[in-house]
DOKENU-646166 format. One record per residue (C-alpha): x, y, z; residue in three letters. Coordinates in steps of 0.5 Angstrom, whole numbers, plus 500, padded with zeros to 3 digits. Last residue first. Layout:
<papas>
{{X Y Z} 'ALA'} ...
</papas>
This chain:
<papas>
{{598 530 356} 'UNK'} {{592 534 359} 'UNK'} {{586 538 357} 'UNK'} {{581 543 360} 'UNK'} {{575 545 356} 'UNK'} {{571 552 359} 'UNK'} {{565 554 357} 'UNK'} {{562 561 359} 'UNK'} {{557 562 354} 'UNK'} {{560 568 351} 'UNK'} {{565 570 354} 'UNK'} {{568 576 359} 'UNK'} {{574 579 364} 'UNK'} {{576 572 364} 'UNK'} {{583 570 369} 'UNK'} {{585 563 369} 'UNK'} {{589 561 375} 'UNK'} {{591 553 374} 'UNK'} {{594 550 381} 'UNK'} {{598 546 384} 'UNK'} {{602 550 389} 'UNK'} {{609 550 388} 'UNK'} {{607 548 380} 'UNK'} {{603 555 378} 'UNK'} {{600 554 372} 'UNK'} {{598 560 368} 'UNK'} {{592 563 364} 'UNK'} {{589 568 360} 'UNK'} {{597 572 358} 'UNK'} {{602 567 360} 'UNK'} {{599 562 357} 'UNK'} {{594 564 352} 'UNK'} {{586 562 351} 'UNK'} {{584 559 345} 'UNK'} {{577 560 342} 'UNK'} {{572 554 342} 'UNK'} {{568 558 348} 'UNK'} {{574 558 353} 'UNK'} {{580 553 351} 'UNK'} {{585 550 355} 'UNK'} {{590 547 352} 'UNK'} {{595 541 355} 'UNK'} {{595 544 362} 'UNK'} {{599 543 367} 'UNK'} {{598 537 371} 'UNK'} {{597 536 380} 'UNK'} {{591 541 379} 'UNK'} {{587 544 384} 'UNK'} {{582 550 379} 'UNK'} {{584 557 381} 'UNK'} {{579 560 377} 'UNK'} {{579 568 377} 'UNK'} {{572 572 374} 'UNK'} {{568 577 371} 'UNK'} {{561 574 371} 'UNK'} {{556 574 367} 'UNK'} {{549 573 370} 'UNK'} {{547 565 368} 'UNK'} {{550 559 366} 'UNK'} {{557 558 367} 'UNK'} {{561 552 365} 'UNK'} {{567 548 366} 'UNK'} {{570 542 363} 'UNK'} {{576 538 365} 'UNK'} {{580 533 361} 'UNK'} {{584 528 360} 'UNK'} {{583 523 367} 'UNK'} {{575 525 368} 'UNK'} {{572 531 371} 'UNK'} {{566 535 370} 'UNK'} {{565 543 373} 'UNK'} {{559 547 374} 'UNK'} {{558 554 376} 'UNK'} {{550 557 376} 'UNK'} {{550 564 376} 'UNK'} {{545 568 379} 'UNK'} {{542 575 378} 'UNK'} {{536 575 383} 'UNK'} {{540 576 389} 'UNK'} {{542 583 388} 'UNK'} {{549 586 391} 'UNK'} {{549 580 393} 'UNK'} {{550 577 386} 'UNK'} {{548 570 387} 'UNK'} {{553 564 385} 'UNK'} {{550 557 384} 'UNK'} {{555 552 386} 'UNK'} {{555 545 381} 'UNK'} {{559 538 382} 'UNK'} {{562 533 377} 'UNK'} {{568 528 378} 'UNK'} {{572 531 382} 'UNK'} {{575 538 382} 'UNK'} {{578 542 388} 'UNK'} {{575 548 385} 'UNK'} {{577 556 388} 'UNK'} {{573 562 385} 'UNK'} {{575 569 385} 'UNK'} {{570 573 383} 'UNK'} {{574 578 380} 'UNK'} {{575 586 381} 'UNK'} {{580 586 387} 'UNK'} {{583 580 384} 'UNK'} {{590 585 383} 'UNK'} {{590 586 390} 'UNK'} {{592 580 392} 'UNK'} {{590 572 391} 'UNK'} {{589 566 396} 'UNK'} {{595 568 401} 'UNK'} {{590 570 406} 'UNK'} {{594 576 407} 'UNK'} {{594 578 400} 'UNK'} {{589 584 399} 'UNK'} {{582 584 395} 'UNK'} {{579 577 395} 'UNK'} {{572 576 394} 'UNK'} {{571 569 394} 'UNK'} {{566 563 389} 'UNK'} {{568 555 393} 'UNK'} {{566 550 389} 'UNK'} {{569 544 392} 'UNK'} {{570 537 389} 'UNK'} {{574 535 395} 'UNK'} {{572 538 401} 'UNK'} {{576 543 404} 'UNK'} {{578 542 412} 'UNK'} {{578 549 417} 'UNK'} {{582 547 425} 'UNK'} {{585 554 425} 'UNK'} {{591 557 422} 'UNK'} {{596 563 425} 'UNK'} {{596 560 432} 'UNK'} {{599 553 429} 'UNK'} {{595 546 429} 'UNK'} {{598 541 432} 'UNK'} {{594 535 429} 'UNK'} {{591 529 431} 'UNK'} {{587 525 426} 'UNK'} {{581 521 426} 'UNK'} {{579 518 420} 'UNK'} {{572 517 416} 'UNK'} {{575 521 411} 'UNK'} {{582 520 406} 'UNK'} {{586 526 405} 'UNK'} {{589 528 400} 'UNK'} {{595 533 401} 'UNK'} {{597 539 398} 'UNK'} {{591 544 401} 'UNK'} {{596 547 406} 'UNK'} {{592 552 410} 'UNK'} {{585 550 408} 'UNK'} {{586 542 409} 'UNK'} {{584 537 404} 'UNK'} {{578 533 405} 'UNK'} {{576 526 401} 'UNK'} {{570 523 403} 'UNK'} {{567 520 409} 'UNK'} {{567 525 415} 'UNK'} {{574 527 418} 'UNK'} {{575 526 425} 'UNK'} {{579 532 428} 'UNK'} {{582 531 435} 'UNK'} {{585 538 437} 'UNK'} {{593 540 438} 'UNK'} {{594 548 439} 'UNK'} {{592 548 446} 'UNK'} {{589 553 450} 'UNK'} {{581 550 450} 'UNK'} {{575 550 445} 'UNK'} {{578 551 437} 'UNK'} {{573 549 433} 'UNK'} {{572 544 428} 'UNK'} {{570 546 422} 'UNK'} {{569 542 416} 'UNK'} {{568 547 409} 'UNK'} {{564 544 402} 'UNK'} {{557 543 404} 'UNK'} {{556 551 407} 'UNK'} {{560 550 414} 'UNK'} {{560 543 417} 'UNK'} {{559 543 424} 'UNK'} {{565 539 428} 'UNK'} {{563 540 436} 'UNK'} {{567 534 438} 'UNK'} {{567 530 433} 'UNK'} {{562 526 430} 'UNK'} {{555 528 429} 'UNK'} {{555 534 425} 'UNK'} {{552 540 426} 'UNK'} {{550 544 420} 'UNK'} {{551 551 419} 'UNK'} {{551 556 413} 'UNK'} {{542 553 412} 'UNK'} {{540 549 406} 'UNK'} {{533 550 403} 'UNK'} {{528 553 406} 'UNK'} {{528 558 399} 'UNK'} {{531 563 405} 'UNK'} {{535 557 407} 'UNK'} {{539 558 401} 'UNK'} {{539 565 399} 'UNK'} {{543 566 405} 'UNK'} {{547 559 404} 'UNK'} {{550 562 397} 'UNK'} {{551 568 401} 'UNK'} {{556 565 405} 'UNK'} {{561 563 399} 'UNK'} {{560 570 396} 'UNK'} {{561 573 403} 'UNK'} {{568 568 404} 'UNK'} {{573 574 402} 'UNK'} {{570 579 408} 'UNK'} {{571 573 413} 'UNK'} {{578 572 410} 'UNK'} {{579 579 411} 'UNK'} {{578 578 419} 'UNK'} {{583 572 419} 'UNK'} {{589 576 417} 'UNK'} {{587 582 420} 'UNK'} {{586 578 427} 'UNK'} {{594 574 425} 'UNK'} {{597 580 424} 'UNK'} {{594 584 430} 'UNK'} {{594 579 435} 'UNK'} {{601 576 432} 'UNK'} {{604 584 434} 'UNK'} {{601 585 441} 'UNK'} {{596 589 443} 'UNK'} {{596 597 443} 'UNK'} {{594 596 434} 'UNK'} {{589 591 435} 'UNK'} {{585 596 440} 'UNK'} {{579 593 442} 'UNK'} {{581 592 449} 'UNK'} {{577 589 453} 'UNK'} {{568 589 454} 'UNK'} {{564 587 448} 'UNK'} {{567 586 440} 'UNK'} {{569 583 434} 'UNK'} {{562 581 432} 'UNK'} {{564 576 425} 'UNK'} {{556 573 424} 'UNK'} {{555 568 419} 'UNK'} {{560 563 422} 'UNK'} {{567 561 420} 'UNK'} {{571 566 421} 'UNK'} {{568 567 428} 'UNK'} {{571 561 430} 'UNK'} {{578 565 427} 'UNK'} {{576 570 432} 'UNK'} {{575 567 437} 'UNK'} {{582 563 437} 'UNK'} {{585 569 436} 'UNK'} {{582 573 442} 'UNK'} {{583 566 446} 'UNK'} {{590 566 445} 'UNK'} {{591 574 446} 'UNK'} {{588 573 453} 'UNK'} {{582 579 454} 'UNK'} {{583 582 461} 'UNK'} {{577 586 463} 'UNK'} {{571 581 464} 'UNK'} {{565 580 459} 'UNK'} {{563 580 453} 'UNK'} {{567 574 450} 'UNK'} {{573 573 445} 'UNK'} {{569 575 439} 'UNK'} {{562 577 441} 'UNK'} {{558 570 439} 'UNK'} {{555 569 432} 'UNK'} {{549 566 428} 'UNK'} {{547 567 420} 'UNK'} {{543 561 420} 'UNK'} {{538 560 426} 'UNK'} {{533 553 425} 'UNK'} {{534 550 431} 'UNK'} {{541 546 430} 'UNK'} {{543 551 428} 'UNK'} {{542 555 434} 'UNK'} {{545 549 438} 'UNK'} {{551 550 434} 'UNK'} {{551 556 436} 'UNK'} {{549 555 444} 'UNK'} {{555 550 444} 'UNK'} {{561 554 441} 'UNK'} {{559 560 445} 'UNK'} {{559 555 452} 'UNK'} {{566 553 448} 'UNK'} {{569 560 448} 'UNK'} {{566 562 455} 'UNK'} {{562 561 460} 'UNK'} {{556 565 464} 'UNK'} {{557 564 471} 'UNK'} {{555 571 473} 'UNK'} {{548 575 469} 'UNK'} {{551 581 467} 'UNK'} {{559 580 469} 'UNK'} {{563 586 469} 'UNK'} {{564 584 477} 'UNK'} {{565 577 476} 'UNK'} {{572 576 477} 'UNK'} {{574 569 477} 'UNK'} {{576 563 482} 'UNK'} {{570 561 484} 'UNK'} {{566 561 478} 'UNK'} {{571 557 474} 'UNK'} {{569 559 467} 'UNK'} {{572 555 462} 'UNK'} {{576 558 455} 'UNK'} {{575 565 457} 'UNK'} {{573 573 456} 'UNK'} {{567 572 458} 'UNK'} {{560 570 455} 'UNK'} {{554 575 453} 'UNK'} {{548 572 448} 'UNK'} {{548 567 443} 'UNK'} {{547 572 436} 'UNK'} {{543 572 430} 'UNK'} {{543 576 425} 'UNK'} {{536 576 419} 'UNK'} {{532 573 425} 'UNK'} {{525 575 424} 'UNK'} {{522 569 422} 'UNK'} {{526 565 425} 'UNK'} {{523 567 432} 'UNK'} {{527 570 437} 'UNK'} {{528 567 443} 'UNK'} {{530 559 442} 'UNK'} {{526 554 439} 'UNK'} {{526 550 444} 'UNK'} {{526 555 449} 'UNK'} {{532 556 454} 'UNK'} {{531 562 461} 'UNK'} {{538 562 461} 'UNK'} {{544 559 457} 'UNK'} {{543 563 451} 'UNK'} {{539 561 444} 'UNK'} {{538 565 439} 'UNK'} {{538 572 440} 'UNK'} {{537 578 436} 'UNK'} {{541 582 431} 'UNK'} {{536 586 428} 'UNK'} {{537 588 421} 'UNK'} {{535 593 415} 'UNK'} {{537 592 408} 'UNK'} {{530 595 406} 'UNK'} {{530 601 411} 'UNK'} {{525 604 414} 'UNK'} {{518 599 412} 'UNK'} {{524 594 414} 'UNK'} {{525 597 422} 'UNK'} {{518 597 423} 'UNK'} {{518 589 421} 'UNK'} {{523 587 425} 'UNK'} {{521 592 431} 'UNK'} {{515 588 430} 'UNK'} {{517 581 429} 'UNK'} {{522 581 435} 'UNK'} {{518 585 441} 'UNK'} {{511 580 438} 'UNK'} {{515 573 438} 'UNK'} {{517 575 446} 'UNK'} {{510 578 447} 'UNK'} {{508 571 445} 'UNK'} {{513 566 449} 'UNK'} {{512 572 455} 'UNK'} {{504 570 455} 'UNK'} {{500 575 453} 'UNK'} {{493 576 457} 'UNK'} {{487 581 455} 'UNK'} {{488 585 448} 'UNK'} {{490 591 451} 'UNK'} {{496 587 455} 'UNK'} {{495 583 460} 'UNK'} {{501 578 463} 'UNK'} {{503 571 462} 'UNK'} {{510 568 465} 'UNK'} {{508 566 472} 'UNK'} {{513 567 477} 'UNK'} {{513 565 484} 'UNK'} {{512 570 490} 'UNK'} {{504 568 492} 'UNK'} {{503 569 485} 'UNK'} {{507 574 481} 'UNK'} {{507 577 474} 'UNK'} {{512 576 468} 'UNK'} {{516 579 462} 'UNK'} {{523 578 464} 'UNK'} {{524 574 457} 'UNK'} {{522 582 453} 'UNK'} {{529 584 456} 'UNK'} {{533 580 451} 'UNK'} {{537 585 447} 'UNK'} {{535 588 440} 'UNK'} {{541 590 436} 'UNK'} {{537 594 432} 'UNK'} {{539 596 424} 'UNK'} {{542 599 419} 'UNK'} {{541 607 422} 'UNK'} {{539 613 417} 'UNK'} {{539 618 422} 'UNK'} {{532 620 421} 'UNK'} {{531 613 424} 'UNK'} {{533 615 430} 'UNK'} {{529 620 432} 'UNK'} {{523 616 429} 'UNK'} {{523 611 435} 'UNK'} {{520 617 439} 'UNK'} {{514 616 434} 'UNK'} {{515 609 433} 'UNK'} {{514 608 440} 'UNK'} {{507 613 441} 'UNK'} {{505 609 435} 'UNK'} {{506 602 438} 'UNK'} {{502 605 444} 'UNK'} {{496 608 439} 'UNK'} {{495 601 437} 'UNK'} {{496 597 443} 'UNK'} {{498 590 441} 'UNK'} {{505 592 442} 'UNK'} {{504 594 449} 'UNK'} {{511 597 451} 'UNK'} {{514 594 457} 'UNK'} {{514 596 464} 'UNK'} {{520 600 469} 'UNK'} {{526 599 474} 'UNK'} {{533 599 471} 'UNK'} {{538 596 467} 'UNK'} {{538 590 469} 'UNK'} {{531 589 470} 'UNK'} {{526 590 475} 'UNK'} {{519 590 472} 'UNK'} {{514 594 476} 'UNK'} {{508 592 480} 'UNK'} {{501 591 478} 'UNK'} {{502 589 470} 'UNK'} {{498 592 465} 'UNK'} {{503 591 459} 'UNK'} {{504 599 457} 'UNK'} {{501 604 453} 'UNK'} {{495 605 456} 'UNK'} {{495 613 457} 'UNK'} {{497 613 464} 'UNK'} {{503 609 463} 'UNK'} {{505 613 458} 'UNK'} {{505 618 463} 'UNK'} {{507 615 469} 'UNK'} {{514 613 466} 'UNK'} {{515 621 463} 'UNK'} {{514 622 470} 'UNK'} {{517 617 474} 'UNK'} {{524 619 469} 'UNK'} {{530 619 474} 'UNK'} {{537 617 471} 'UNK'} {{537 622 466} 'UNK'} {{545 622 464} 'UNK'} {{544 614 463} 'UNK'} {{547 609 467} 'UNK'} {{542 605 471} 'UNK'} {{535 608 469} 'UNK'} {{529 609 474} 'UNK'} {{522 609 471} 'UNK'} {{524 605 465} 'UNK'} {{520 603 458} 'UNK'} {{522 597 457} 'UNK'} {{522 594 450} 'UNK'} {{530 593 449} 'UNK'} {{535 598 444} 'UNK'} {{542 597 441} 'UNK'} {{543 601 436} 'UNK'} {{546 598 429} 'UNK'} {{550 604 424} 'UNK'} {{553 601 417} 'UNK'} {{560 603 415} 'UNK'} {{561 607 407} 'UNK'} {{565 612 410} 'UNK'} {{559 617 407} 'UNK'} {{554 613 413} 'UNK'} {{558 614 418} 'UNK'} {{559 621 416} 'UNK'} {{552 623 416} 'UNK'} {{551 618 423} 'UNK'} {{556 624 426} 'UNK'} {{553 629 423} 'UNK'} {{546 628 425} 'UNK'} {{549 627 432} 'UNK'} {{552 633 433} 'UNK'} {{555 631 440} 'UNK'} {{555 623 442} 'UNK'} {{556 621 449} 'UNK'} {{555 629 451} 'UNK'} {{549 628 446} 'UNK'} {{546 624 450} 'UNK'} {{542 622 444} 'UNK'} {{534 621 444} 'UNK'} {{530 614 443} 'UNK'} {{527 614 450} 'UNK'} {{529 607 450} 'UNK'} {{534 607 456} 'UNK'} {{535 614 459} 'UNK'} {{538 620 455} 'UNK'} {{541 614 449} 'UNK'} {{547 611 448} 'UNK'} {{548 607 453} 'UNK'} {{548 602 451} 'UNK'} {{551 600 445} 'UNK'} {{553 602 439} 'UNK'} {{554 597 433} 'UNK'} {{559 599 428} 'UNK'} {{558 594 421} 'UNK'} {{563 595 415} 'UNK'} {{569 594 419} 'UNK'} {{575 590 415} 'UNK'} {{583 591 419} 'UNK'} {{588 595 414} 'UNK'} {{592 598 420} 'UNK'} {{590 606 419} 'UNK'} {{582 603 417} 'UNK'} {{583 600 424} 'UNK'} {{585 605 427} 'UNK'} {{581 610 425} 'UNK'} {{575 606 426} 'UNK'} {{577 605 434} 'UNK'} {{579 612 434} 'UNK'} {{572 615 432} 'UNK'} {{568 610 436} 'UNK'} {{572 612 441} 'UNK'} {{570 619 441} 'UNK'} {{563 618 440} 'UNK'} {{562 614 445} 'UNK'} {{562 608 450} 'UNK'} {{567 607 453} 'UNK'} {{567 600 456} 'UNK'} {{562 597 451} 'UNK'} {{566 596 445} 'UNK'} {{563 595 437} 'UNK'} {{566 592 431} 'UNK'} {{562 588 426} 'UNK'} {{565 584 420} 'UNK'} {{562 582 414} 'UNK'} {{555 578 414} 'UNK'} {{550 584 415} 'UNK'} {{552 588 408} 'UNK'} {{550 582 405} 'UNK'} {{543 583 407} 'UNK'} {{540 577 411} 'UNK'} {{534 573 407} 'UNK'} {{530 572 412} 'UNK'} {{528 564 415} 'UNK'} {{521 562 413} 'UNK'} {{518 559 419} 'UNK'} {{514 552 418} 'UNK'} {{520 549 423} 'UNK'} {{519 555 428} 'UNK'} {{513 553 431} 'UNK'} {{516 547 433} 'UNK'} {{512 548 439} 'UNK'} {{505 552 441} 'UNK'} {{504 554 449} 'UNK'} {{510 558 451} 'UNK'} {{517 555 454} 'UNK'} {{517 562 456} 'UNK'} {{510 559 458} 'UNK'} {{511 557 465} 'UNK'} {{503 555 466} 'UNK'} {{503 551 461} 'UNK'} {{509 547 459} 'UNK'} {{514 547 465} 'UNK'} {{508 547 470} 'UNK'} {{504 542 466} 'UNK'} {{510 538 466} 'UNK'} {{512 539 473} 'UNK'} {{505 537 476} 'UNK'} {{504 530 473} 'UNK'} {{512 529 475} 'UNK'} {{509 530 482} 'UNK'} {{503 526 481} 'UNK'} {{507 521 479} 'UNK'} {{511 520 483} 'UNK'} {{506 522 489} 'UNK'} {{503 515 485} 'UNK'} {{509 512 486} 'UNK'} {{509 512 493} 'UNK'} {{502 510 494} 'UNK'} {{503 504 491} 'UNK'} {{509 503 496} 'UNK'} {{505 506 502} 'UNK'} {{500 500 500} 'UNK'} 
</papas>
């Protein structure tokens, strides 16, 4: 009897759990695998080279010196993130013009440099604001409040930022009221909101614990819904303003997890994995905290994970801040190691607490972060393929594999298996097939094998897949793929075998495509391009020099159309124009 009566208090209790965890908790919210019928957005090109942002100083001034350097040392920026504060009290939408003076000017001249402008924003409106020059703001509180234009909750939210309420989104005169203050800031041409995660705090209490619902207009919201209604109509807004408009936003972080994550698909043109600090692994008890948002977060391999859960989930172009957000001091190891990670991920986001700097640490730093900051910049053509991809529900940037540890495949043609701890020596199993590695491709090597291998800091743990198509933009030499005189070719690498095709879409108009083929026997390749006219660079893999190479029936010139280059087993062939676009290969 006691044990019947035993399993039934089991029962019971587990019972109890599950309709907590699935009903009255909904930040899990009501409706799952929503997002697998979601479309992802196509991602401006724009979004996918590199960001740069820091969040010690936090004005004009310093953004200024850090673009200022980078330019001086030849370091790509295209993207600058401001982050809080910014702003008279959090999400007042004006300027504190002592951080940022003659704003208008300065997003101007942002703009005419060619660099793309993202602002950090949340939806609470805030009676007190921690950090900003107007810290006390009860009476603009009250009065959106006492017009309706917030969540009707009883008592104040408390959040890392202060005390206030959320913006009623289902509210029609409330989103107006928002998007009239939101319109000082449009006026400046920005690219984009970094939307932080505040919306997660929405609840209300009951005898001391959290329920995730709360009232709005139209009666109750659950947070999963204000959640799903801050990312979509900040998105949607922001596109009505700006046709290349972005909001980074959240995938998955280690609080307050979803199984889908915390923006909804749809509305995730950039995603990223929340804020790590400036390590390999937390060690809690031997660690500073006092930078720390939330304490305990890890570092680069919880960043690994959430990003590659975030693929898993359906998220494509997907991020961390490089070297982590948090802490003062940045180890040099783990900013490359990051970095070099990042490369290999939609998102490049070289930022947060820590110097930022290049040219006041050390000199590999420097080299090597250039260097790999570049070859996330040539790799766009290749990136944008899988952006039109997963916009068609086809194949997203980021597969996770399951061999190796945290391996992914980055596009069908590149494996990558992240650097996770202090150590230059990493297990790598190769899928099957046939891989080469990026750094020295001279090598074939045969799949479904382990190999251990010493990896120096001035290269990362990338192999290419035999057959590949990978299309580059190359414009300096630090890479070692081509130089300045590539700048104005689509470079495009082929590890031929047998047969294989890439479609190319122009970034700059992803409608005008260009499909590349190639099919190999021991005599001969051929090449085709069928579609938009591309000028190009080949850089065709090839253990033979050429016999003849013709290029629509008509012979092309050694020397002057083509070349081979021995030390590295590669025919270049440099085309302004053709006709059709076929190309024909022969050997001895």
């Amino acid at each position: 009897m006691k044990k019947a009566l035993k399993i039934l208090l089991l029962i019971i209790t587990v019972l109890s759990a599950i309709i907590y965890a699935y009903f009255i908790y909904p930040v899990w919210g009501f409706t799952f695998y929503e997002n697998h019928n979601l479309k992802v957005p196509l991602t401006p090109a724009w979004a996918l080279e590199c960001w740069l942002w820091e969040d010690d100083v936090n004005t004009a001034e310093y953004v200024n010196e850090l673009l200022e350097g980078y330019k001086k040392y030849d370091i790509p920026v295209r993207t600058i993130l401001i982050d809080s504060p910014w702003s008279l009290r959090y999400n007042d939408f004006e300027i504190d013009t002592n951080r940022y003076p003659n704003p208008q000017k300065w997003f101007k001249k942002l703009e005419d440099d060619g660099y793309r402008t993202v602002l950090w924003m949340t939806p609470v409106v805030n009676s007190y604001s921690k950090d900003t020059q107007i810290q006390d703001s009860r009476d603009w509180f009250n009065s959106a409040n006492e017009k309706g234009y917030l969540i009707k909750n009883k008592n104040e939210n408390n959040w890392w930022k202060g005390n206030g309420k959320f913006i009623d989104y289902t509210n029609d005169e409330a989103v107006k009221w928002w998007r009239s203050l939101q319109q000082n800031i449009f006026d400046f041409g920005i690219d984009g909101w970094k939307l932080d995660g505040a919306a997660t705090l929405l609840w209300s209490e009951i005898l001391g614990i959290p329920m995730f619902y709360n009232s709005s207009s139209e009666g109750t919201i659950t947070t999963r819904n204000y959640m799903d209604l801050y990312y979509r109509q900040e998105y949607k807004y922001g596109l009505e303003m700006n046709p290349e408009f972005v909001t980074l936003s959240r995938s998955v972080d280690g609080f307050y997890t979803h199984p889908e994550g915390f923006s909804p698909l749809d509305a995730s043109p950039v995603n990223w994995v929340g804020d790590q600090k400036h390590t390999w692994k937390s060690d809690s008890e031997n660690e500073d905290n006092q930078d720390l948002v939330l304490d305990g977060i890890k570092g680069i391999e919880t960043a690994i994970q959430y990003i590659l859960k975030s693929a898993e989930l359906g998220y494509n172009i997907i991020g961390s801040d490089i070297a982590g957000f948090s802490g003062r001091i940045i180890p040099p190891r783990l900013y490359i190691r990051w970095t070099q990670f990042s490369t290999f991920c939609g998102l490049f986001l070289n930022g947060g607490h820590g110097e930022r700097r290049l040219w006041k640490r050390s000199s590999e730093e420097l080299e090597i972060i250039r260097k790999f900051s570049w070859l996330h910049t040539e790799l766009i053509p290749y990136m944008y393929h899988y952006v039109v991809s997963a916009n068609r529900e086809g194949k997203t940037l980021q597969k996770p594999l399951n061999i190796g540890k945290y391996q992914y495949m980055f596009g069908d043609n590149l494996l990558v298996a992240p650097i996770y701890e202090d150590s230059k020596i990493r297990e790598v199993v190769l899928p099957e097939g046939k891989w080469r590695y990026f750094f020295n491709d001279s090598d074939l090597l045969e799949g479904d094998q382990k190999i251990i291998k010493e990896f120096p800091l001035d290269e990362y743990t990338v192999f290419i897949k035999e057959g590949a198509i990978i299309p580059m933009n190359i414009e300096r030499n630090y890479t070692n793929i081509g130089d300045s005189t590539f700048g104005d070719y689509l470079t495009i690498l082929i590890y031929p075998q047998e047969s294989n095709n890439f479609t190319y879409h122009n970034p700059e108009n992803y409608k005008d495509s260009t499909e590349i083929s190639y099919s190999k026997n021991s005599d001969e390749i051929k090449i085709n391009f069928k579609g938009k006219s591309l000028t190009h660079i080949l850089k065709i893999y090839s253990l033979q020099k050429p016999n003849e190479i013709l290029l629509d029936n008509n012979k092309l010139n050694e020397n002057i159309d083509w070349n081979y280059k021995s030390e590295v087993n590669k025919i270049i062939i440099r085309t302004s124009n053709y006709e059709q676009g076929n190309y024909h290969i022969t050997f001895n």
